[in-house]
N, C-alpha and C positions, 0 to 999 in steps of 0.2 A: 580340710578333710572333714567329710560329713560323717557325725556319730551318726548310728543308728539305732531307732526306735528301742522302748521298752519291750515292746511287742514282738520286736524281730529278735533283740536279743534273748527273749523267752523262748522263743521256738530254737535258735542254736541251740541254749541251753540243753535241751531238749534231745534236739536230735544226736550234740556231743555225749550226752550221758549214755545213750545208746550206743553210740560207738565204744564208748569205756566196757570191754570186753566184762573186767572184772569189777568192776562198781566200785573202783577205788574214789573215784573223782580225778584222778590223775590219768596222764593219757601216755601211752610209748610212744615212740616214731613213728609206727607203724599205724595207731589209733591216728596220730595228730595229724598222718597224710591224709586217713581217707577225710577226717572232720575238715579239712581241706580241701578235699576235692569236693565234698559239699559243696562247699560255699563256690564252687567254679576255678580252684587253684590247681594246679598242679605242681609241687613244690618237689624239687631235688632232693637227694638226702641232705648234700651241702645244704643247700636252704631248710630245711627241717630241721639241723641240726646245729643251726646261726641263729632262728627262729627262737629254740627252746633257747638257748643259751642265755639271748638278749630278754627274754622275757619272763624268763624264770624267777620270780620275784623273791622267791624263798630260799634260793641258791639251794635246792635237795636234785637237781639234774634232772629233774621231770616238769614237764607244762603240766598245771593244774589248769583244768575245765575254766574252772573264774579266771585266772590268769590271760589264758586267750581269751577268753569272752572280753575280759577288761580292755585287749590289745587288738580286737578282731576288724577295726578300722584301720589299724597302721600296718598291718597284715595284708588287707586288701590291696592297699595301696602298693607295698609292699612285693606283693604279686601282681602288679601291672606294670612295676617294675624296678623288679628284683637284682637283675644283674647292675641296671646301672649304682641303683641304692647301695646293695651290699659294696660296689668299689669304691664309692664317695666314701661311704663309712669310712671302712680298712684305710682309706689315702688317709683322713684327716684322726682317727684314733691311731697315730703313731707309735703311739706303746702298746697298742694292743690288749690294753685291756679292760675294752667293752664299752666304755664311753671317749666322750672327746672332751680334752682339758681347755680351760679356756684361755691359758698360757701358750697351748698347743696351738691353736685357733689362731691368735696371735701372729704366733711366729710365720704359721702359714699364711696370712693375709697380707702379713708386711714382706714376705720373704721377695726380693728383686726389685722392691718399690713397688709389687701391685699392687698395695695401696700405703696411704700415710699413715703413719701410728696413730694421729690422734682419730682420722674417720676411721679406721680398723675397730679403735677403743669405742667408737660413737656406737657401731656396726651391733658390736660384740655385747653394750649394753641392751640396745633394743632386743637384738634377736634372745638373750638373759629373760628380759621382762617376759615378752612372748613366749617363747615355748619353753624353759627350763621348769616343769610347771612341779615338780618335787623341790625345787628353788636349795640343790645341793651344788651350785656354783659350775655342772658339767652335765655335758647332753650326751644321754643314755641311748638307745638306736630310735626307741618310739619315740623322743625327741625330734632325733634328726629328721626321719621322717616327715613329722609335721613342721620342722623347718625347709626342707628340701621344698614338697608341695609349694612354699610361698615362691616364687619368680625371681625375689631378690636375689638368695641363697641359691635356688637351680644355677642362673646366669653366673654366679663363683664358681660353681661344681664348672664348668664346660670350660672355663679359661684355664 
């Protein structure tokens, strides 16, 4: 997944601050679709309100303007596609809440012998190294995201 540009994340900046009606810096649902439709999305409420959830760094229930700007790459992608992402998610965050355990991971990697405990364990280190990049031992959705994109992890999601 390609970050983008100083330059371009200046101008988001930019054009989100103008959509924040009331100059909080923070943005409602209703701010954070069109700052979405900007960029060429058109997000559901369900997606707007998956979006804020996962991304809300501050846990106050509101996207801050920096918050998506920080996240507006796994956003994108995100919104290219959304439905299958959002289900991979929800299968492998079993408890439902908000990330994926890597006990969890586990179990579903080995559940029926789809794969052997020790390459499950092999699997679950790399994909650790790579993307856990807050390195709190469990993958958050902008995580997954940028695990999904790699072809290893897609080819699990489809079996």
């Amino acid at each position: 997944m390609e970050k983008l540009s100083s330059e371009t994340i200046d101008a988001l900046r930019e054009i989100f601050r103008k959509k924040d009606v009331n100059g909080t810096g923070a943005l409602n649902l209703s701010e954070l679709e069109e700052c979405l439709n900007v960029c060429g999305l058109n997000p559901s409420e369900e997606e707007l309100r998956f979006l804020t959830k996962h991304f809300d760094a501050d846990g106050d229930g509101i996207l801050q303007i920096e918050e998506l700007l920080k996240n507006i790459h796994v956003i994108h992608a995100h919104g290219m596609k959304a439905g299958r992402l959002m289900e991979a998610f929800k299968k492998f965050d079993i408890r439902g809440q908000g990330y994926i355990r890597l006990p969890d991971l586990l179990k579903i990697l080995t559940f029926n012998d789809f794969m052997k405990p020790d390459d499950a364990r092999k699997l679950l280190r790399k994909l650790t190294t790579k993307y856990d990049t807050n390195k709190d031992g469990k993958f958050d959705y902008a995580e997954f995201v940028a695990m999904f994109e790699n072809e290893e992890i897609a080819e699990l999601c489809k079996k």
